[in-house]
Steps between C-alpha positions, in 0.01 A plus 500: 500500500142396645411703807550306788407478820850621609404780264215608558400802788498328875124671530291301337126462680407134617145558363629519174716167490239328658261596243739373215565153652171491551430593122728261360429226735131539334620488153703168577171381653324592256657363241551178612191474373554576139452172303897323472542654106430839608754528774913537365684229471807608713858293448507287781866620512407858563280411767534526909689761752818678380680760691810784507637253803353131417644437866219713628256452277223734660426932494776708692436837420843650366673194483343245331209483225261176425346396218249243440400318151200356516287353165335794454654817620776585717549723793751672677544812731215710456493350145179242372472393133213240281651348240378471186653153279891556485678493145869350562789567319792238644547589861265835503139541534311791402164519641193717464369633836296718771727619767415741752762634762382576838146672525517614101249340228598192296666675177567270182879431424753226450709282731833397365619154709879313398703257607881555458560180746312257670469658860481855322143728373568838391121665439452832364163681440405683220268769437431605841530890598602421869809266417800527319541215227881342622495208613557332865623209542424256757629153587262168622443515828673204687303186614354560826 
């Protein structure tokens, strides 16, 4: 199972999650300005807000998780990834990517994203040394 934030120790430092929204939110920024064929070309079905409790659809530590699809990476708990161009097979994308979890370094790996039914991603990462490789599933996030 992917650590969550349910998971994961109650102690972790402000500093530290500030600095890694702050790290990814540069990354989106800067590559928005990567020419149009050098950023992925993410499903548009993939894409948006998806959640453990779509009813909710935001952060409650312990009780429900978020995750957020966007063209070129996704992000959720303490969890950033850049995308690299997916390769699909049917309903499952497996992407190259940098992912960094909290205050660590962006490491190399794989993201695994499917789609078992239309309001349903399961996403699994591969390759990573701070996350197991099961997947989580999540369902879309209801129309707000």
């Amino acid at each position: 199972m992917l650590t969550t934030r349910s998971a994961m120790p109650q102690n972790q430092s402000g500093p530290d999650r500030t600095k890694a929204k702050r790290l990814l939110a540069g990354l989106v920024l800067l590559a928005s300005f990567l020419p149009v064929g050098a950023q992925a070309k993410m499903p548009a079905d993939f894409l948006g807000k998806w959640s453990t409790d779509p009813a909710r659809c935001e952060q409650v530590n312990g009780e429900v998780d978020m995750l957020e699809v966007l063209p070129d990476g996704l992000t959720f708990y303490e969890i950033g990834c850049e995308f690299d161009e997916p390769k699909t097979g049917g309903k499952t994308l497996r992407i190259a990517a940098q992912c960094f979890k909290g205050g660590s370094p962006m490491s190399a790996g794989e993201v695994e994203l499917s789609r078992s039914e239309p309001d349903k991603v399961s996403v699994s990462l591969h390759g990573f040394f701070w996350t197991a490789e099961t997947p989580e599933t999540f369902q879309r996030c209801d129309e707000q």
